[in-house]
C-alpha positions as a printed Julia matrix, in Angstrom:
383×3 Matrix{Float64}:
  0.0     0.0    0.0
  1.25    3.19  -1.08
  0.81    6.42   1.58
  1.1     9.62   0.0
  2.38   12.65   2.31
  0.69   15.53   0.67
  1.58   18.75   3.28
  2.36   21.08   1.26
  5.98   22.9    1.86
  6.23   26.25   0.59
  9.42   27.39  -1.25
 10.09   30.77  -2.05
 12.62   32.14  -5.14
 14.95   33.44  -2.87
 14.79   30.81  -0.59
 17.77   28.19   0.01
 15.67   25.16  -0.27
 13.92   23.3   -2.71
 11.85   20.63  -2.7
 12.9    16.86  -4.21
 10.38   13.89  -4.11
 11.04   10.7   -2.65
  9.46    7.61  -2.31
 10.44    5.17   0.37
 11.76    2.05  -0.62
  9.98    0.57   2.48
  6.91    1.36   3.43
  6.41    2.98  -0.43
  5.28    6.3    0.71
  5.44    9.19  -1.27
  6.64   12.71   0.21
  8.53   15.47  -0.02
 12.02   16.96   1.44
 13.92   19.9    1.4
 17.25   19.68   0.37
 19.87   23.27   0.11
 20.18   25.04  -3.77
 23.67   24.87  -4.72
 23.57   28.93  -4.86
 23.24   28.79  -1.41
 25.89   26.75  -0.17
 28.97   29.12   1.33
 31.86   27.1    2.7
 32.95   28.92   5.87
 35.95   26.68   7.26
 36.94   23.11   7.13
 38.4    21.3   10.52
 40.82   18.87  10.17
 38.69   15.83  10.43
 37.04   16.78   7.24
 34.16   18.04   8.16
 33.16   21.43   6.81
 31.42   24.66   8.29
 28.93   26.68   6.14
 28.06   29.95   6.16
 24.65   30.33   6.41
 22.47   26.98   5.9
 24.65   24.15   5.95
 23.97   20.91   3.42
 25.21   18.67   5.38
 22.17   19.12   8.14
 20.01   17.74   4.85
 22.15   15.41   3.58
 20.07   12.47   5.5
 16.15   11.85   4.38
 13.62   10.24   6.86
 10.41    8.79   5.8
  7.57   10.25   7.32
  5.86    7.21   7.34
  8.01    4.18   8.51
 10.76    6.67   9.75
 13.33    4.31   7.39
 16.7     6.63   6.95
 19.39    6.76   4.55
 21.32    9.26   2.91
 20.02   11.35   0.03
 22.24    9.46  -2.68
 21.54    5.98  -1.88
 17.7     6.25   0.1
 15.94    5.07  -3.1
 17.93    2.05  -3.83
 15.44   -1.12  -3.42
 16.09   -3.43  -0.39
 16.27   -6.99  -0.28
 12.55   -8.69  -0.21
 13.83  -10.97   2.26
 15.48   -8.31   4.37
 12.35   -5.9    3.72
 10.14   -8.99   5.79
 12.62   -8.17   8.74
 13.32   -4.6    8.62
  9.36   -3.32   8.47
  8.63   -4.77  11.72
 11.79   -3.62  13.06
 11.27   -0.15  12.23
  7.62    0.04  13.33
  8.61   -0.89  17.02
 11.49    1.36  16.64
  8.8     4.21  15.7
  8.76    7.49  18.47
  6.62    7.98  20.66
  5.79   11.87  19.4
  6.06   12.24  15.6
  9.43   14.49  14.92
  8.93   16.63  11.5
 11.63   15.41   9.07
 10.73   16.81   5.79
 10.9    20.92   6.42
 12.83   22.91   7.59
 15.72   21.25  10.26
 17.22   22.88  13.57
 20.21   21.13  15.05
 18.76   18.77  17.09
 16.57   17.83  14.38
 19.49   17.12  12.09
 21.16   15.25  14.25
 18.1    13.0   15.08
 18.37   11.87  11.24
 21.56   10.95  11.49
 20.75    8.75  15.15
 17.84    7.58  12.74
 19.75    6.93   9.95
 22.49    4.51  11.6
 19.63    2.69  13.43
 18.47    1.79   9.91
 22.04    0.86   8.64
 22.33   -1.06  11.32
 19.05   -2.95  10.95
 20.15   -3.57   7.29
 23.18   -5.04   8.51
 25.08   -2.58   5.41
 28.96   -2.42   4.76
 31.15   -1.13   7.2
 32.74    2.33   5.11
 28.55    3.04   4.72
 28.21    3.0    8.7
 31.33    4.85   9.07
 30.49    7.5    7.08
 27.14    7.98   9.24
 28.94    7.47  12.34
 31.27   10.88  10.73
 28.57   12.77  10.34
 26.52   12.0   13.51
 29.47   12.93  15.05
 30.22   16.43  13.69
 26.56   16.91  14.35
 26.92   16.23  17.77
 29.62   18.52  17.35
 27.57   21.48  16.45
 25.46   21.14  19.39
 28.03   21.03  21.79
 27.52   17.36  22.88
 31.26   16.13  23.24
 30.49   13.27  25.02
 27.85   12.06  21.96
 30.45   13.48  20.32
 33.25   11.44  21.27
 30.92    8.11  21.15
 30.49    8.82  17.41
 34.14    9.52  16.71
 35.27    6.11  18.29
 32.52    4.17  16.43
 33.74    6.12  13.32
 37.32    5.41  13.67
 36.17    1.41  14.33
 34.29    1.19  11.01
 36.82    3.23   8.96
 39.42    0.62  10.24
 37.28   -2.29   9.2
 36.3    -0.9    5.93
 39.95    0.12   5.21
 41.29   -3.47   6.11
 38.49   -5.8    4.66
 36.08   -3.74   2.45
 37.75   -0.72   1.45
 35.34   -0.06  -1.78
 32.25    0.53   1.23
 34.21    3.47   2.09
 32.55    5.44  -1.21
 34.15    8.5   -2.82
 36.96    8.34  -0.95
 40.83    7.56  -1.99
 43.39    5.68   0.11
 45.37    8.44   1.08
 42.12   10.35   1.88
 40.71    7.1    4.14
 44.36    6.73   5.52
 44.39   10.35   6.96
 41.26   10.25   8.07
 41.62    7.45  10.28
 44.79    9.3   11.42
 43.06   12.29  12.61
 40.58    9.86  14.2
 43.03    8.39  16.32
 44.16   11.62  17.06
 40.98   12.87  18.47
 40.51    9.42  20.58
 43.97   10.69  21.92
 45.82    8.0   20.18
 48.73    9.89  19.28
 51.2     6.95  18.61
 48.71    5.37  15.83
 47.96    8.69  14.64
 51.69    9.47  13.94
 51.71    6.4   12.6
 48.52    6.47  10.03
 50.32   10.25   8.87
 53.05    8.71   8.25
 51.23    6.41   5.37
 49.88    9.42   4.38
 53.03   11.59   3.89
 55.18    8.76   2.23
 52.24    7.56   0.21
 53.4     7.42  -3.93
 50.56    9.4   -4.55
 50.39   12.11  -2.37
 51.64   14.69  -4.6
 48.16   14.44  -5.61
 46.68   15.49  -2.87
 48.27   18.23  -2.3
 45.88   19.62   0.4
 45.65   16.12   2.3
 50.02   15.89   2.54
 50.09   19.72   3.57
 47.12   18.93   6.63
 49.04   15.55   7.58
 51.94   17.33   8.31
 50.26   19.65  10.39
 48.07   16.79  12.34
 51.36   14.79  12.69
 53.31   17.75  14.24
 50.59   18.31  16.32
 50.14   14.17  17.76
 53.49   14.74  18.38
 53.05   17.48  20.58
 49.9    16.2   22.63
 51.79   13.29  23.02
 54.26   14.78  25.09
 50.78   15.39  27.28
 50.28   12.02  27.8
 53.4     9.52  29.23
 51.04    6.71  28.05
 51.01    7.89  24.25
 54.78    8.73  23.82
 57.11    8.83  20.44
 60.55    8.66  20.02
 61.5    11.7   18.05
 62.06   12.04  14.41
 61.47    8.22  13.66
 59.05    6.83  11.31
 57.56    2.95  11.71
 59.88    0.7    9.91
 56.81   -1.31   8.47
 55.92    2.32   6.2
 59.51    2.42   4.92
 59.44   -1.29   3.9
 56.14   -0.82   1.75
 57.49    2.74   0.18
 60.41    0.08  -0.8
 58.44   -3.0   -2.38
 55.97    0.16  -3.77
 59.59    1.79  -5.83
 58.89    4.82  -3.93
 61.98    7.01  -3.6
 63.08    7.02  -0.15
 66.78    8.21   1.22
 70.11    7.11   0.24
 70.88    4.76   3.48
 73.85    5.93   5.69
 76.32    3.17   5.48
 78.69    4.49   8.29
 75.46    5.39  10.37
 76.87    3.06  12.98
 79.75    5.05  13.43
 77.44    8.14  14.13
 76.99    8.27  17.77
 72.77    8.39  18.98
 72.15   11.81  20.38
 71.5    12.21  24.09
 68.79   12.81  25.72
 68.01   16.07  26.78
 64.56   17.17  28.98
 62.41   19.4   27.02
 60.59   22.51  28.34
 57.93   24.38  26.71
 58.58   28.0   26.09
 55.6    30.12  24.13
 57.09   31.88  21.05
 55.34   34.48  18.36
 57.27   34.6   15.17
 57.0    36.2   12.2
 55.55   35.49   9.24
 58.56   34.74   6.96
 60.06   33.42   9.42
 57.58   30.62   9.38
 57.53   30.43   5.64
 61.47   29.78   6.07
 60.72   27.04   8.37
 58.4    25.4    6.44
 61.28   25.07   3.75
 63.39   24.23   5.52
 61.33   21.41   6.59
 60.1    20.08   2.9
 63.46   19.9    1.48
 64.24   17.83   4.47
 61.63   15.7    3.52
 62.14   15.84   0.03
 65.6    14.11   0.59
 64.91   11.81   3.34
 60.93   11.14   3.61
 61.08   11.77   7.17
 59.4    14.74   8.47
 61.23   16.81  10.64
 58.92   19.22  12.45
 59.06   23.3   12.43
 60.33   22.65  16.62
 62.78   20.32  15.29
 64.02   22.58  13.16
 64.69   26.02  15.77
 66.22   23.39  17.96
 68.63   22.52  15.78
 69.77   26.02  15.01
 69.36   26.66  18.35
 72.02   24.13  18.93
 74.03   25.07  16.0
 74.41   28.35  17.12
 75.06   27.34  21.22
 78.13   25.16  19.5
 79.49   28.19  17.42
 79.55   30.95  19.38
 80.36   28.64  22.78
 80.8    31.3   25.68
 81.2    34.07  23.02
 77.42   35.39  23.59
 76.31   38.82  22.72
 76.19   41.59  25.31
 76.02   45.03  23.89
 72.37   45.41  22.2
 68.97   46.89  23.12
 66.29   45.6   21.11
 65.92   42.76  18.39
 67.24   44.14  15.52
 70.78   45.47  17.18
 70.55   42.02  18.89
 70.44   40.17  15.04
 73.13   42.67  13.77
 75.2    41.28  16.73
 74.83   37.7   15.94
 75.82   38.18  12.42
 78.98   39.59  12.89
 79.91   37.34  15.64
 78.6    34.2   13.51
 79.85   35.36   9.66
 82.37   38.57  10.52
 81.95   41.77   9.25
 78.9    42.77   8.12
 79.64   44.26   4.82
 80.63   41.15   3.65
 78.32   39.22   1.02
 76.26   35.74   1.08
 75.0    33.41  -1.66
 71.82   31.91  -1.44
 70.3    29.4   -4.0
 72.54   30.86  -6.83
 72.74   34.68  -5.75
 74.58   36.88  -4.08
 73.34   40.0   -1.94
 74.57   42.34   0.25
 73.75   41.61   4.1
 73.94   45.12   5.17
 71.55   46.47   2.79
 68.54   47.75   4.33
 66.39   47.38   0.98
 67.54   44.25   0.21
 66.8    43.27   3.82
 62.81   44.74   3.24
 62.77   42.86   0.22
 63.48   39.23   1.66
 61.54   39.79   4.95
 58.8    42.78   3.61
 57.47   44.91   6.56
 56.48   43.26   9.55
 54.2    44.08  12.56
């Protein structure tokens, strides 16, 4: 028997929303739901677990239609697709006793609480159809940045770890239930899961098979966020005695598959047993603001690092480094006579490369060090 929902949902011209007929694959009702005009869609910012903010009326709060009816969910791209007659006899049943008690309004207009009772709705009906683990996942995701939204962490968190639990069983067994998404996209994302579940040692771990990957140069926005996510692991992990790394390694399992896979990694060290390990040293954290090209020189410094080895070395890494550099140079030599930052940099050249008027080469040009323009020009103004 066919039910046909006929409340009628206004939809301006100017409005966001349109409305898109449906008819449910279970109970074969016929209704109506909004779903967001592309015109309307205005991406605000996107957090590091994918999942993006809108300006305005967000898609994603739509993305999940509910049957009036039978209250069978599924996401707007696959709710149509027929069901199994045989697991149709099951799920009907299931659905009516899972039916609430006060009808909730599906098909309009959503607030957040709404919108995040269609995704609760729609992972009860995955679940009663017993569907592929990447397809539960990907509800679990989105149920979770919902949650998100409203401010429920804990729901929040619940989500997140069911999320990273699927992705990992999709990725291992079933990785074409995971949809639209590549390898290197499913790999980070479980990274940043593990992350969040404050799994920092995995999460290193799953950026790592993201950064050496042979086809992340393809991704160009996915390598430049794992970096990021795996500088930061590194950090909270320092947090957390439980979730430590050892510094600047990389699991040896990743370099054995960039091997078999031809990727190009570094040139091995052959007298790296005559190199003596460096000791360990306690670490303190000291709050630093630096400028902006300063940064940018950082970040260089760091990708032609990787570049030759395909180990990340981290921005911190890096200032230590020089730190130490310059500790072993200039020994008990340190500068006195300065007031501010700039006499105190003119200081530290001349101790570290003599007079001042002398010139440098860098990548294949020479300039003058004690040129104020040219020194404008490298560095522009800063705050």
């Amino acid at each position: 028997m066919r039910i046909i929902f006929d409340e009628v949902i206004l939809v301006t011209e100017h409005s966001p929303f349109f409305a898109r007929q449906y008819i449910c694959p279970v109970c074969k009702s016929n209704f109506t739901s909004l779903a967001v005009r592309s015109s309307a869609v205005y991406v605000q910012d996107k957090e590091a677990d994918l999942h993006v903010i809108y300006r305005g009326v967000s898609p994603l709060h739509y993305s999940i239609i509910v049957c009036p009816g039978c209250y069978y969910a599924a996401s707007n791209k696959g709710f149509t697709q027929e069901i199994d007659p045989k697991l149709l006899e099951k799920l009907i049943p299931a659905l009516y006793q899972l039916r609430p008690d006060k009808p909730v309004e599906y098909t309009g207009e959503r607030d957040l609480p709404t919108a995040l009772s269609s995704f609760k709705t729609a992972i009860r009906s995955a679940q009663l159809k017993q569907v592929r683990a990447g397809e539960l996942a990907g509800l679990f995701m989105g149920a979770a940045w919902m949650a998100r939204e409203t401010n429920d962490t804990i729901l929040e968190t619940v989500y997140l770890k069911e999320a990273l639990s699927h992705y990992l069983e999709a990725y291992n067994k079933d990785f074409k239930s995971i949809g639209n998404m590549s390898d290197v996209q499913a790999a980070y994302l479980i990274g940043e899961l593990y992350r969040r579940n404050s799994d920092c040692k995995e999460a290193v771990s799953w950026f790592n098979k993201v950064i050496v990957h042979k086809y992340i140069k393809q991704y160009p926005h996915i390598e430049k966020m794992a970096r990021e996510q795996w500088a930061l692991a590194r950090e909270q992990s320092k947090l957390n005695p439980d979730s430590s790394i050892e510094e600047g390694t990389m699991p040896e399992a990743i370099g054995q598959k960039q091997q078999a896979e031809g990727s190009a990694l570094a040139t091995p060290n052959h007298n790296a047993d005559k190199v003596a390990s460096p000791r360990r040293r306690p670490i303190m954290q000291m709050p630093a603001h630096l400028y902006a090209d300063q940064i940018d020189w950082l970040t260089h410094i760091v990708n032609n690092g990787y570049n030759s080895s395909k180990t990340l070395v981290s921005k911190e890494q890096v200032i230590r480094a020089l730190l130490d550099a310059v500790m072993e140079k200039l020994g008990g030599n340190l500068p006195a006579q300065f007031g501010n930052e700039e006499e105190l940099k003119t200081v530290f050249i001349e101790v570290l490369t003599g007079p001042r008027n002398e010139s440098f080469i860098v990548h294949g040009y020479t300039e003058s060090i004690n040129d104020p323009a040219v020194s404008a020009k490298r560095h522009g103004p800063r705050p």
